[in-house]
Biopython code that builds the backbone (N, CA, C, O; Angstrom):
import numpy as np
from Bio.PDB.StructureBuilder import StructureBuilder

atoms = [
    (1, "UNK", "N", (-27.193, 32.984, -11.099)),
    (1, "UNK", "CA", (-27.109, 31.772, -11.892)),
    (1, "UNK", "C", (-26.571, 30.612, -11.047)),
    (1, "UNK", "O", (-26.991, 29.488, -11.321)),
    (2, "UNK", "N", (-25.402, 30.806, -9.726)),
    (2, "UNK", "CA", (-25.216, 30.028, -9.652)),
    (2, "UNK", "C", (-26.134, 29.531, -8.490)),
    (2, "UNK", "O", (-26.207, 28.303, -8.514)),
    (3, "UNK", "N", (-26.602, 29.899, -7.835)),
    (3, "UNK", "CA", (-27.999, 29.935, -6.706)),
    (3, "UNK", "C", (-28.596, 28.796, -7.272)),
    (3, "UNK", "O", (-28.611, 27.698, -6.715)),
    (4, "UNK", "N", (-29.183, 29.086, -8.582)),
    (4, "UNK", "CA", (-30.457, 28.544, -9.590)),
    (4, "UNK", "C", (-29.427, 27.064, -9.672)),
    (4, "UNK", "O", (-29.940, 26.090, -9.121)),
    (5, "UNK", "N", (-28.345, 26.884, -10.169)),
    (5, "UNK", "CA", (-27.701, 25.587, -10.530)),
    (5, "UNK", "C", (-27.508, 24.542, -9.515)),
    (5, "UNK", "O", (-27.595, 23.315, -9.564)),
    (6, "UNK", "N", (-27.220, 25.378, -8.576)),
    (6, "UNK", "CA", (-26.932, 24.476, -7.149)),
    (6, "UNK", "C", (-27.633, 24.863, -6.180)),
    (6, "UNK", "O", (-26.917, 25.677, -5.597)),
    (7, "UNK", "N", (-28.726, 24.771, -5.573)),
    (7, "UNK", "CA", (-29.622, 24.964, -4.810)),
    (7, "UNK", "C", (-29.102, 24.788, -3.518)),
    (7, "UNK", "O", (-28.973, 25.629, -2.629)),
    (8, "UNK", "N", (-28.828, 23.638, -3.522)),
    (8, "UNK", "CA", (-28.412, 22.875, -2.555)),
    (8, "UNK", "C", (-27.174, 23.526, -1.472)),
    (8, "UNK", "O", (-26.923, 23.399, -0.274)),
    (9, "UNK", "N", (-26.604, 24.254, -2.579)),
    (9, "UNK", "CA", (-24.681, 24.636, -2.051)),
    (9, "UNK", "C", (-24.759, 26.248, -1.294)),
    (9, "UNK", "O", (-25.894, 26.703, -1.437)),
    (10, "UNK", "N", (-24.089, 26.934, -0.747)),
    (10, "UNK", "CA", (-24.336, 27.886, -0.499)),
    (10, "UNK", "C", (-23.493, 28.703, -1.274)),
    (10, "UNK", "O", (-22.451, 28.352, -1.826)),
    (11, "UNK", "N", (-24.248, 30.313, -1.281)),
    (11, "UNK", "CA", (-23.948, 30.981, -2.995)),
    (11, "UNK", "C", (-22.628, 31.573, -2.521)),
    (11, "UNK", "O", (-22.498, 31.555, -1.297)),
    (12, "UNK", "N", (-21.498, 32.158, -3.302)),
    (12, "UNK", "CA", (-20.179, 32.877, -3.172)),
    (12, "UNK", "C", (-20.582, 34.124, -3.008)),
    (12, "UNK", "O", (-21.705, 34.351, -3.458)),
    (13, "UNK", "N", (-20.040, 34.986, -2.521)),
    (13, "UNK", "CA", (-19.994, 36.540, -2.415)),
    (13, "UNK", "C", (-20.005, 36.966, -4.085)),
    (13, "UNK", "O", (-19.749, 36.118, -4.939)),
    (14, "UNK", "N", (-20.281, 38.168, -4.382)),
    (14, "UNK", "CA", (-20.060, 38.606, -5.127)),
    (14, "UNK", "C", (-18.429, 38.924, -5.577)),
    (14, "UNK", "O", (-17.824, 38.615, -6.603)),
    (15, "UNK", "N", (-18.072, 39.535, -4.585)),
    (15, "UNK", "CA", (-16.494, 39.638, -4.371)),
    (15, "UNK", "C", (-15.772, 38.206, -4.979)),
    (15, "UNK", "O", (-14.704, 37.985, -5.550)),
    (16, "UNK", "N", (-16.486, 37.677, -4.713)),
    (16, "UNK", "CA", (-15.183, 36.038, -4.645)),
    (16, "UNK", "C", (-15.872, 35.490, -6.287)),
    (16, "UNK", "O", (-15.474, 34.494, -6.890)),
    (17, "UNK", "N", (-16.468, 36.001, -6.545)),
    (17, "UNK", "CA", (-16.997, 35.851, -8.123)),
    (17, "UNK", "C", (-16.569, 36.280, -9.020)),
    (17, "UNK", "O", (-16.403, 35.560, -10.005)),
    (18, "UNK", "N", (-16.124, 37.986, -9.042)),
    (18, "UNK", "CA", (-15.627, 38.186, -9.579)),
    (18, "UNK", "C", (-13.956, 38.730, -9.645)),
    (18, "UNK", "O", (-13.371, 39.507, -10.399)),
    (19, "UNK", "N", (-13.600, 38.059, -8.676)),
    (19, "UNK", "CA", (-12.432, 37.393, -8.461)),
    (19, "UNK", "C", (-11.622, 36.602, -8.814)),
    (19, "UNK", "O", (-10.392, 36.561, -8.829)),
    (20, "UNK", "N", (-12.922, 35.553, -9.287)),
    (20, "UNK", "CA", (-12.330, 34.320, -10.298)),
    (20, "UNK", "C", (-12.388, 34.690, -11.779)),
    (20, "UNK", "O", (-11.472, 34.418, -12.555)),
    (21, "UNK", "N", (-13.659, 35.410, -12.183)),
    (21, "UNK", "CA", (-13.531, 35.620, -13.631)),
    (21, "UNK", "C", (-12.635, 36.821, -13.626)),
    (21, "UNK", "O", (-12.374, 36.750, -14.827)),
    (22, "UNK", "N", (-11.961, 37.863, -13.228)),
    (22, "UNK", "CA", (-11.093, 38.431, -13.096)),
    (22, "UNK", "C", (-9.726, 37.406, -13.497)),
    (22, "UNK", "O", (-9.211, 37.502, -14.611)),
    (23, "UNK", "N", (-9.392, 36.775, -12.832)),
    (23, "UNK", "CA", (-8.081, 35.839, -12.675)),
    (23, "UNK", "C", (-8.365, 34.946, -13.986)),
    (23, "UNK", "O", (-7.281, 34.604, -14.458)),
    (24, "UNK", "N", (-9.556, 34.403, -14.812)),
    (24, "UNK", "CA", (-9.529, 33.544, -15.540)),
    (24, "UNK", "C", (-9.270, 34.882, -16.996)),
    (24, "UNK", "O", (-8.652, 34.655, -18.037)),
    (25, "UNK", "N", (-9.691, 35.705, -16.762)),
    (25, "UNK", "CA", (-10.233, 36.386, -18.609)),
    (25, "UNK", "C", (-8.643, 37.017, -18.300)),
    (25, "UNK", "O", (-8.155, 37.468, -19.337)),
    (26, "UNK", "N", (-7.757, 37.139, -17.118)),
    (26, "UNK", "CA", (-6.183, 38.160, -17.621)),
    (26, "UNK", "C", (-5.070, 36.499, -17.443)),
    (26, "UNK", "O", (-3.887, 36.615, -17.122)),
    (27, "UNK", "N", (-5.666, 35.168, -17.693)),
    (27, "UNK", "CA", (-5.284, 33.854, -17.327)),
    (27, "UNK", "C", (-4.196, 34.175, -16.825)),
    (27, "UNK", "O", (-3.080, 34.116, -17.341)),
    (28, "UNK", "N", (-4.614, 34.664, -15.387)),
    (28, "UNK", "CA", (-3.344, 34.313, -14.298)),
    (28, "UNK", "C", (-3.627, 33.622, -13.414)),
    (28, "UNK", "O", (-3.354, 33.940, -12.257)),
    (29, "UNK", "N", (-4.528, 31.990, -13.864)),
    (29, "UNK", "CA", (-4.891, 30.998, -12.950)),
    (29, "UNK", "C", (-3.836, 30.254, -13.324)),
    (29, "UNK", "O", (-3.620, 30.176, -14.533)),
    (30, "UNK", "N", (-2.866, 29.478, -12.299)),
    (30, "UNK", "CA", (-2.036, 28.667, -12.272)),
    (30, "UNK", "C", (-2.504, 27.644, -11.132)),
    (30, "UNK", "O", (-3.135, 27.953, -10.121)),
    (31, "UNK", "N", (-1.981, 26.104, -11.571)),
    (31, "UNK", "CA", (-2.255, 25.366, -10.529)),
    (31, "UNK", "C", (-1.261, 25.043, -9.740)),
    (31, "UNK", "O", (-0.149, 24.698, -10.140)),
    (32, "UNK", "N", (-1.643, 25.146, -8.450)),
    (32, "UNK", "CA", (-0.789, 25.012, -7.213)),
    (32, "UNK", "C", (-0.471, 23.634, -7.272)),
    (32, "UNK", "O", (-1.190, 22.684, -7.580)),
    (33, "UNK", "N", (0.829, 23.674, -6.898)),
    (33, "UNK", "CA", (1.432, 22.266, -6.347)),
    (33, "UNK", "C", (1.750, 22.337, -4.691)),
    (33, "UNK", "O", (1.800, 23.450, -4.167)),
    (34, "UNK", "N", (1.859, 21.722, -4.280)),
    (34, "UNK", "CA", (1.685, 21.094, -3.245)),
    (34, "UNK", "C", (3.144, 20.407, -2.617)),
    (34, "UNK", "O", (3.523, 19.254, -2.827)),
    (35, "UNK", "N", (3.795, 21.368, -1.851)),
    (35, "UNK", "CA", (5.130, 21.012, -1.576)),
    (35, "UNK", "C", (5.115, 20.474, -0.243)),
    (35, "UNK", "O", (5.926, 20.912, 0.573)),
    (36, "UNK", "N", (4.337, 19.626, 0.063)),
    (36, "UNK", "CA", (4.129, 19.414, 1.351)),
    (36, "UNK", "C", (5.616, 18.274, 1.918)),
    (36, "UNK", "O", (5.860, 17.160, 1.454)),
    (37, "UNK", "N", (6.272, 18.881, 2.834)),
    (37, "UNK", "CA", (7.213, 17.191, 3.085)),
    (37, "UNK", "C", (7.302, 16.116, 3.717)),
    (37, "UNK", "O", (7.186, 16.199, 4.940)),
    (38, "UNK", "N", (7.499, 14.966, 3.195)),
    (38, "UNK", "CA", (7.166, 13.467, 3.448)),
    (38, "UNK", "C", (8.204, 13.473, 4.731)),
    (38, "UNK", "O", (9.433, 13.421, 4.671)),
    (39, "UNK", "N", (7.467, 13.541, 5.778)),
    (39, "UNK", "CA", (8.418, 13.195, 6.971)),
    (39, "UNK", "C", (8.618, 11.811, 7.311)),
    (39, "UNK", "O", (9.691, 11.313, 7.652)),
    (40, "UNK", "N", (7.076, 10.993, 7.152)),
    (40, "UNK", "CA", (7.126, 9.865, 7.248)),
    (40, "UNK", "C", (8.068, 8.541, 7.070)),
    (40, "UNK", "O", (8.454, 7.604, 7.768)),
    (41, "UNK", "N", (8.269, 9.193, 5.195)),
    (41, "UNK", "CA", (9.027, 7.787, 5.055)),
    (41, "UNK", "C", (10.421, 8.887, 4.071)),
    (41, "UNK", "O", (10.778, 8.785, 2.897)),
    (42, "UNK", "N", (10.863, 9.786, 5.084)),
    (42, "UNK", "CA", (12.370, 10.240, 4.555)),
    (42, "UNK", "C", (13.077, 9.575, 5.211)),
    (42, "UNK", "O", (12.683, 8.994, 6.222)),
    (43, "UNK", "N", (14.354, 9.522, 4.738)),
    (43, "UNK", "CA", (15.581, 8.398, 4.931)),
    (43, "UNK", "C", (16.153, 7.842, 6.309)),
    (43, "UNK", "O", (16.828, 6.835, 6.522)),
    (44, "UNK", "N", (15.572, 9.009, 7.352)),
    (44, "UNK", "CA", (15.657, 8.329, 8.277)),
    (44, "UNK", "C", (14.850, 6.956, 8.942)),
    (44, "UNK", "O", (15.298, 6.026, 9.613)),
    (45, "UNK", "N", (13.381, 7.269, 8.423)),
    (45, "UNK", "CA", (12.401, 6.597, 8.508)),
    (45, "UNK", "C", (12.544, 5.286, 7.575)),
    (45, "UNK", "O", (12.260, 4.116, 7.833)),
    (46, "UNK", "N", (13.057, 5.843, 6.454)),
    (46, "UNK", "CA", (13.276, 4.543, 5.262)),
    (46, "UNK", "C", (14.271, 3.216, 6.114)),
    (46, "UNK", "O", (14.089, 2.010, 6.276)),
    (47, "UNK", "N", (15.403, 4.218, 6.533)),
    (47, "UNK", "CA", (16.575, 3.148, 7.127)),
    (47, "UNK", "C", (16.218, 2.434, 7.795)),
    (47, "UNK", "O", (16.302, 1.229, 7.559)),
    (48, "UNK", "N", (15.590, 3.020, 9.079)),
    (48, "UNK", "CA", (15.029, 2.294, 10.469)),
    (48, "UNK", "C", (13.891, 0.915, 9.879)),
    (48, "UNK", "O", (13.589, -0.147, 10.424)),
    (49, "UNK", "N", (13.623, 1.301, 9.023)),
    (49, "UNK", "CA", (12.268, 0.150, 8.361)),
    (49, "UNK", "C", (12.871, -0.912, 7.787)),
    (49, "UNK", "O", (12.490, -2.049, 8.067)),
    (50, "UNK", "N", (14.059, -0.654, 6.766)),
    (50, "UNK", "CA", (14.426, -1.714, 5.985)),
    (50, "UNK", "C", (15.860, -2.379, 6.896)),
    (50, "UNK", "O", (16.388, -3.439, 6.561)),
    (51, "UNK", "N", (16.271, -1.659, 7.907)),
    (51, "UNK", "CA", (17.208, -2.379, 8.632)),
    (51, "UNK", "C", (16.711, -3.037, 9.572)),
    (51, "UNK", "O", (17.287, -3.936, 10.185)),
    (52, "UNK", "N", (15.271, -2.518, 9.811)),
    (52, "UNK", "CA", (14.450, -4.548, 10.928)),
    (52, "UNK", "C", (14.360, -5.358, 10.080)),
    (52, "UNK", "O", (14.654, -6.520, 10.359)),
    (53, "UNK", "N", (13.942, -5.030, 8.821)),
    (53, "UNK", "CA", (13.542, -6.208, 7.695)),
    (53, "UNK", "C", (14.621, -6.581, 7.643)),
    (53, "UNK", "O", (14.629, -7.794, 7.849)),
    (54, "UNK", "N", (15.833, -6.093, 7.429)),
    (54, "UNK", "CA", (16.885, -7.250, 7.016)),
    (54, "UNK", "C", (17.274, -8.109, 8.145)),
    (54, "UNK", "O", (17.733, -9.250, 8.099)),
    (55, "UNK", "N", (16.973, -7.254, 9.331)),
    (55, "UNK", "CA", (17.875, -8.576, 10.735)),
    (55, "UNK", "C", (16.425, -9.213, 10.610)),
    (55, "UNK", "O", (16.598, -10.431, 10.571)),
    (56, "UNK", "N", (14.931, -8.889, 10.523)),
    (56, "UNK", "CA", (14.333, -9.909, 10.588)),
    (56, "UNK", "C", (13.031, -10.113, 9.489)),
    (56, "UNK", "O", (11.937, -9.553, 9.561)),
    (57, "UNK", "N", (13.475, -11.056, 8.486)),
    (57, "UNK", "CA", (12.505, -10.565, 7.425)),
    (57, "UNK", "C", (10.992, -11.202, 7.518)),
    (57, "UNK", "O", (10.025, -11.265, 6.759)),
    (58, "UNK", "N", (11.329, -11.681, 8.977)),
    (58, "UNK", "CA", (9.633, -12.180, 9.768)),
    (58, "UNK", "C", (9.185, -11.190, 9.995)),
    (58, "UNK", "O", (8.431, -11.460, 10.930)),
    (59, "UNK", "N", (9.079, -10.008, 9.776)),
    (59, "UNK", "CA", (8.633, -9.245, 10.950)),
    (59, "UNK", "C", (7.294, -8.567, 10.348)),
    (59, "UNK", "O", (7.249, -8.338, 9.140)),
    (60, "UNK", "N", (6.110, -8.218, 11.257)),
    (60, "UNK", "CA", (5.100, -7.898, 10.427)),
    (60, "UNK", "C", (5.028, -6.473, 10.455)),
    (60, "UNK", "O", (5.720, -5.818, 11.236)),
    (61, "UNK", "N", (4.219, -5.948, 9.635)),
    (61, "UNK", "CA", (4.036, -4.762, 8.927)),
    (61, "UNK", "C", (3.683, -3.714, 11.059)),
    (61, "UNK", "O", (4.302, -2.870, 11.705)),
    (62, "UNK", "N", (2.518, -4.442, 11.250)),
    (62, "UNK", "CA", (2.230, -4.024, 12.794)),
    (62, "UNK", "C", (3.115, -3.590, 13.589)),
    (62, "UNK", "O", (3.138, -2.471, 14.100)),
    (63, "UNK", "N", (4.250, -4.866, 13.797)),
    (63, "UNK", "CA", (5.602, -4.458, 14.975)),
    (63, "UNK", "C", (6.520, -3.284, 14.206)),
    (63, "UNK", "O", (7.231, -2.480, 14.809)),
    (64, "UNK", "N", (6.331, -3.363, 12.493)),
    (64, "UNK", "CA", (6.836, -2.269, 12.358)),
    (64, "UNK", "C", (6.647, -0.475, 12.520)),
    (64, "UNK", "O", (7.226, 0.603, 12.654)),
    (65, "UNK", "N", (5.430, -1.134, 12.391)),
    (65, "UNK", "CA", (4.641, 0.284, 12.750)),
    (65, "UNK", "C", (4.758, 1.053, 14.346)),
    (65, "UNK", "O", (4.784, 2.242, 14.666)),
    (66, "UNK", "N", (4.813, -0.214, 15.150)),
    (66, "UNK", "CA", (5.025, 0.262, 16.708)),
    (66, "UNK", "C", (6.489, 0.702, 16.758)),
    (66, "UNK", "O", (6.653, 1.829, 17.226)),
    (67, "UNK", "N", (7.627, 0.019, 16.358)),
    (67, "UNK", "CA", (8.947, 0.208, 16.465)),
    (67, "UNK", "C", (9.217, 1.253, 15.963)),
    (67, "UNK", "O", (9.769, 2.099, 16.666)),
    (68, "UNK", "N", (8.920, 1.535, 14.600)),
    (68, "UNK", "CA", (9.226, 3.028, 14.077)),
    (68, "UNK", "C", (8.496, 4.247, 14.377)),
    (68, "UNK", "O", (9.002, 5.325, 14.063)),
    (69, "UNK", "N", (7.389, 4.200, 14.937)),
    (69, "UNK", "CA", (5.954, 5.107, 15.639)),
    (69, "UNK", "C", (5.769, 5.765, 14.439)),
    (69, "UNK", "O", (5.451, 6.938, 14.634)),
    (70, "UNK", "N", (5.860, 5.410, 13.062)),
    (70, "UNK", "CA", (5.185, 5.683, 11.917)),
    (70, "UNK", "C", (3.888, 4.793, 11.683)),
    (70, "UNK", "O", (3.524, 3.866, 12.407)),
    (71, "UNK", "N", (3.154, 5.335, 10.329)),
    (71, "UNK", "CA", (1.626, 4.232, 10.178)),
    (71, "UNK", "C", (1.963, 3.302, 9.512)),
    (71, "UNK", "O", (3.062, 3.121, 8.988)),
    (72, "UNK", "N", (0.779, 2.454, 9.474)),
    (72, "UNK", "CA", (1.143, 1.264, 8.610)),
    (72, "UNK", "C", (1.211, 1.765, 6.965)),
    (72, "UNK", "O", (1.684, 1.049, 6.082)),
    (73, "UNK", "N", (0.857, 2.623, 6.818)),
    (73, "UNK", "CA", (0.140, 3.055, 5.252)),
    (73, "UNK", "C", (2.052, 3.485, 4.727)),
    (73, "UNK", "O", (2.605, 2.916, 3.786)),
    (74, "UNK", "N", (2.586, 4.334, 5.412)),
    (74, "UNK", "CA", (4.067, 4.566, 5.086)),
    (74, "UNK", "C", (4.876, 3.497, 5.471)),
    (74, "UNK", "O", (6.075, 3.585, 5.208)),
    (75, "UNK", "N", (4.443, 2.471, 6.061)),
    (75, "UNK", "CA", (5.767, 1.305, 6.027)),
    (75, "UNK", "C", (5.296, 0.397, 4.953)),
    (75, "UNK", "O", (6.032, -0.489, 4.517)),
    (76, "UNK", "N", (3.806, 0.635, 4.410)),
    (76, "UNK", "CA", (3.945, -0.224, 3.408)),
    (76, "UNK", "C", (4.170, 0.418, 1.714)),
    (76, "UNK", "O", (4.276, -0.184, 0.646)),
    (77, "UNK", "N", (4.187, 2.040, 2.079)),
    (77, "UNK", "CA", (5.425, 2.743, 1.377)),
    (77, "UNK", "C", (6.575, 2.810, 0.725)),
    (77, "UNK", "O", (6.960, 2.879, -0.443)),
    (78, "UNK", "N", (7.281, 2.748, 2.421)),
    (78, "UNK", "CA", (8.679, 2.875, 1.847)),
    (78, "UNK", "C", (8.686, 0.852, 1.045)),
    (78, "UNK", "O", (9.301, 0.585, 0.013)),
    (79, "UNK", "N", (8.000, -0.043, 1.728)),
    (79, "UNK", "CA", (8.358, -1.359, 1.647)),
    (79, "UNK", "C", (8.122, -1.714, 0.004)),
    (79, "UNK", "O", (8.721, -2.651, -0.524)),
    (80, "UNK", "N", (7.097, -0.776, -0.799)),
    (80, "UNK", "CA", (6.646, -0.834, -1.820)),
    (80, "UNK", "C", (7.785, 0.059, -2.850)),
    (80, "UNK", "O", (8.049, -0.312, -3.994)),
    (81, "UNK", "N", (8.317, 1.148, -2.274)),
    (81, "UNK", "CA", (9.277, 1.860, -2.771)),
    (81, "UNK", "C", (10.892, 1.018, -3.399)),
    (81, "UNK", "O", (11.480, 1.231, -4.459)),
    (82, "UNK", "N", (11.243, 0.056, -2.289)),
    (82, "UNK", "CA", (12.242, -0.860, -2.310)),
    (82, "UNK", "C", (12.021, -1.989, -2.852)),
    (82, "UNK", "O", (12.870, -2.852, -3.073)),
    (83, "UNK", "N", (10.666, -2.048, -3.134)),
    (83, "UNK", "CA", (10.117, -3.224, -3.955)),
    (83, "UNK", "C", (10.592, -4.785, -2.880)),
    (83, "UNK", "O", (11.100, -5.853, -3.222)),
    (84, "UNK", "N", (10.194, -4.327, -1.669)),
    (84, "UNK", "CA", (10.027, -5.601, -0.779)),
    (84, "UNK", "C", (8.535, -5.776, -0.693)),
    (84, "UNK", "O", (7.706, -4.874, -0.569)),
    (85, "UNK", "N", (8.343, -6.907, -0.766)),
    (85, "UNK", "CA", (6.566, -7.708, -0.488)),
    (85, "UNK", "C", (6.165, -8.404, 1.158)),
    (85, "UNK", "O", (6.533, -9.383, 1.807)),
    (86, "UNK", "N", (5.577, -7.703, 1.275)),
    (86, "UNK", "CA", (5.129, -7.679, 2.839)),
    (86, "UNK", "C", (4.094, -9.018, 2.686)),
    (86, "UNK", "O", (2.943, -8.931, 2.258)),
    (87, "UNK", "N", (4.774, -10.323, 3.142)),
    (87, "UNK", "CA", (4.462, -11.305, 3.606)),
    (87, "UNK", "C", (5.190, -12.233, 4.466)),
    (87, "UNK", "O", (6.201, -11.622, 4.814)),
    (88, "UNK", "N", (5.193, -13.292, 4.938)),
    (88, "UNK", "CA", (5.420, -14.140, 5.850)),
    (88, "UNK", "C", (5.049, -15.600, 5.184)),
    (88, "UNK", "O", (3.924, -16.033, 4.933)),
    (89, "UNK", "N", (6.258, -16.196, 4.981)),
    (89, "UNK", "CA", (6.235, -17.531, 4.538)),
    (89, "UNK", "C", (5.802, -18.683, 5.712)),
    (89, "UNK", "O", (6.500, -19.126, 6.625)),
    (90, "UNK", "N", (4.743, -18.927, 5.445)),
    (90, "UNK", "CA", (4.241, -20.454, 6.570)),
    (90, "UNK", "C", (4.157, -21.909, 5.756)),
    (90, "UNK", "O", (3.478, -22.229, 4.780)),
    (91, "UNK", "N", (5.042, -22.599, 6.489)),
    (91, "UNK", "CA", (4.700, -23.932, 6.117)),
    (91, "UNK", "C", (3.359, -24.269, 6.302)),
    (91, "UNK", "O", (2.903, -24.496, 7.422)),
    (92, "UNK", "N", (2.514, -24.331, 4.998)),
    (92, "UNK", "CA", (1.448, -25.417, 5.930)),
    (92, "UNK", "C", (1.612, -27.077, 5.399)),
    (92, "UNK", "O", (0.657, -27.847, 5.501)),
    (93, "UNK", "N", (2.563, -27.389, 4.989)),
    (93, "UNK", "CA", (2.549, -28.569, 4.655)),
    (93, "UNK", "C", (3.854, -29.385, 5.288)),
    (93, "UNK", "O", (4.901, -28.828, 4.958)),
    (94, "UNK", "N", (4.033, -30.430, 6.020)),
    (94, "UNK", "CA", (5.318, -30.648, 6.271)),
    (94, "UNK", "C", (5.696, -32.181, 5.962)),
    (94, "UNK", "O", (4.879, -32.723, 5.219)),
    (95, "UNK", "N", (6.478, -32.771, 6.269)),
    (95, "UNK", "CA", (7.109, -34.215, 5.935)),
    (95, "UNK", "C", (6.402, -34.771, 6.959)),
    (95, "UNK", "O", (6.204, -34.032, 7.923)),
    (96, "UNK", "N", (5.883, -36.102, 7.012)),
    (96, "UNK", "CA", (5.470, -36.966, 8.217)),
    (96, "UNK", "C", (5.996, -38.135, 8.015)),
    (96, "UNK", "O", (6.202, -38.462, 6.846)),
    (97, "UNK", "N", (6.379, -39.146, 9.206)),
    (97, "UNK", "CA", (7.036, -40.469, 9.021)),
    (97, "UNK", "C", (6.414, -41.638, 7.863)),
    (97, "UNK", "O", (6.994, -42.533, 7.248)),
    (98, "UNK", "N", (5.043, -41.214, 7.872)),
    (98, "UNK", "CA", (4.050, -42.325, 6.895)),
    (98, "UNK", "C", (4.221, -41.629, 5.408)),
    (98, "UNK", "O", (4.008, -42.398, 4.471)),
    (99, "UNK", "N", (4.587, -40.241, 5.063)),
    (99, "UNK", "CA", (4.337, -39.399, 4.130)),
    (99, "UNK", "C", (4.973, -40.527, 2.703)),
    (99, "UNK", "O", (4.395, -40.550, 1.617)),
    (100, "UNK", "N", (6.138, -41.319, 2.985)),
    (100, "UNK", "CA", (6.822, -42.019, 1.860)),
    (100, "UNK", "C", (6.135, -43.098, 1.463)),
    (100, "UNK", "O", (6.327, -43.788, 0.461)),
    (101, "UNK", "N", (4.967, -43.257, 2.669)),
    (101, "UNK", "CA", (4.455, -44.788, 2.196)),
    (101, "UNK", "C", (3.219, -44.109, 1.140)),
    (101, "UNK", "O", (2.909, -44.468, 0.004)),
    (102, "UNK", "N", (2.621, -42.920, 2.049)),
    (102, "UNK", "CA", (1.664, -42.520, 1.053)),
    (102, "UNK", "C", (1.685, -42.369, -0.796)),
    (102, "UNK", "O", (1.032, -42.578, -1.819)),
    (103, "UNK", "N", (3.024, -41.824, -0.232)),
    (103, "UNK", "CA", (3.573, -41.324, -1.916)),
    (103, "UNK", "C", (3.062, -42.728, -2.922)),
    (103, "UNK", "O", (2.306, -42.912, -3.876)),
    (104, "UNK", "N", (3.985, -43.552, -2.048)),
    (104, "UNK", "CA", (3.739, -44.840, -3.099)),
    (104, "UNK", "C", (2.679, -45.288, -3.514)),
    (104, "UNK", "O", (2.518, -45.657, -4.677)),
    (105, "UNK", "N", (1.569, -45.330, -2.384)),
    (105, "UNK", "CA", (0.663, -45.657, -2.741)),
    (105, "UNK", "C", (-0.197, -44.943, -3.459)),
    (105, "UNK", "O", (-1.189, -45.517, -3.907)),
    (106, "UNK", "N", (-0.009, -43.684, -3.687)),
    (106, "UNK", "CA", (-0.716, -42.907, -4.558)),
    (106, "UNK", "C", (-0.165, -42.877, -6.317)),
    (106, "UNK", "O", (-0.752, -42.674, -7.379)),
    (107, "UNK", "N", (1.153, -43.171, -5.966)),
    (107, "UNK", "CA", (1.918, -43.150, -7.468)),
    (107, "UNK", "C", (1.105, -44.813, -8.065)),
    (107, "UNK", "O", (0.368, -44.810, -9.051)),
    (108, "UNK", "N", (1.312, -45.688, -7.528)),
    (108, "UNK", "CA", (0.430, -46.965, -8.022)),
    (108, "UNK", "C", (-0.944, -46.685, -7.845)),
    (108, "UNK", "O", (-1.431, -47.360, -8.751)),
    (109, "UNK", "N", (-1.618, -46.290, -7.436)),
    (109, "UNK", "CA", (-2.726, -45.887, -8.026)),
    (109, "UNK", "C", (-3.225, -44.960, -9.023)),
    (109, "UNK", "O", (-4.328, -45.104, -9.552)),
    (110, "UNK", "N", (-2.290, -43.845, -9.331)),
    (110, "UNK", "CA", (-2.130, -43.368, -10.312)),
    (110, "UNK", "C", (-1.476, -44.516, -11.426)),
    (110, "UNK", "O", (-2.314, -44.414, -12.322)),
    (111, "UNK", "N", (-0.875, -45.141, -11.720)),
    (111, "UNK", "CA", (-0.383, -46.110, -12.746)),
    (111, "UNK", "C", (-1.318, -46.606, -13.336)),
    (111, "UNK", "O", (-1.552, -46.754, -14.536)),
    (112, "UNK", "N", (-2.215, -47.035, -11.823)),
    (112, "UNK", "CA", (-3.089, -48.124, -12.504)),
    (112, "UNK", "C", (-4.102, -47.449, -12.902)),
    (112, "UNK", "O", (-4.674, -48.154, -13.733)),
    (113, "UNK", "N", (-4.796, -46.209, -12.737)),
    (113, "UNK", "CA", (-5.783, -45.373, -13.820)),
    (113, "UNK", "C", (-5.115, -44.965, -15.078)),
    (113, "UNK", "O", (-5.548, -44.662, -16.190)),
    (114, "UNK", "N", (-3.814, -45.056, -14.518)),
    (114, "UNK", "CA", (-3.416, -44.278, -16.324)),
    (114, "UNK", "C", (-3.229, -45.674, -17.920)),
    (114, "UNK", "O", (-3.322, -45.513, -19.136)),
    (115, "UNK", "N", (-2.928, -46.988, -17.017)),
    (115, "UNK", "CA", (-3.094, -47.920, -17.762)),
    (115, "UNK", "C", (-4.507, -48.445, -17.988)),
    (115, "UNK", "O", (-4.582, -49.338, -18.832)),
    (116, "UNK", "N", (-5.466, -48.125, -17.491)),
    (116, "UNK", "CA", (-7.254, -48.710, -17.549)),
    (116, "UNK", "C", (-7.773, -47.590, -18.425)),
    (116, "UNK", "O", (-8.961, -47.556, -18.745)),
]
sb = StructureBuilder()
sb.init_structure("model")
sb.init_model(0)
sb.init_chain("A")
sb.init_seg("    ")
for serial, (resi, resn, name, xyz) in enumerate(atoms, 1):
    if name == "N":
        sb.init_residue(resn, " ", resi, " ")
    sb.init_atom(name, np.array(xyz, "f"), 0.0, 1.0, " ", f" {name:<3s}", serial, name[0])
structure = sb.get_structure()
């Protein structure tokens, strides 16, 4: 039957067939968990990450990844864990010497559409 269903797949032993309906009809199928351990981002790894961020909270996700020789996927982990947001604040706008004259002249031109 299962040949006929899946053509495509290659068929199980007999053995390993009834193996499973064995284990399902006396239900001693349990699902495995998975105790695998997070080496990545355990506390040593956590510390080393959030103590560059605090001396430098420029720092990008990349240099962290080289400094700690962990991946980027666990520094943006633990960074998500601590509920820090992995960005970098850039000015793109700044003050210029003419910037006060502009103002004005934009606030009176605004006046004068809002009175017409």
């Amino acid at each position: 039957m299962y040949a006929e269903r899946f053509p495509g797949r290659r068929t199980p032993s007999r053995i390993s067939v009834s193996r499973v309906i064995k284990q399902f009809s006396e239900e001693n199928v349990r699902l495995r968990k998975r105790n695998r351990r997070k080496t990545a981002t355990d506390e040593d790894h956590t510390t080393a990450v959030l103590a560059a961020v605090n001396l430098d909270p420029q720092v990008s996700t990349r240099t962290l990844c080289i400094n700690a020789g962990i991946s980027k996927v666990s520094i943006l982990s633990i960074l998500k864990q601590r509920k820090f947001h992995p960005y970098h604040v850039s000015l793109h706008q700044e003050l210029n010497v003419d910037d006060f004259v502009n103002r004005i002249l934009f606030c009176t031109w605004a006046e004068e559409k809002i009175r017409i």
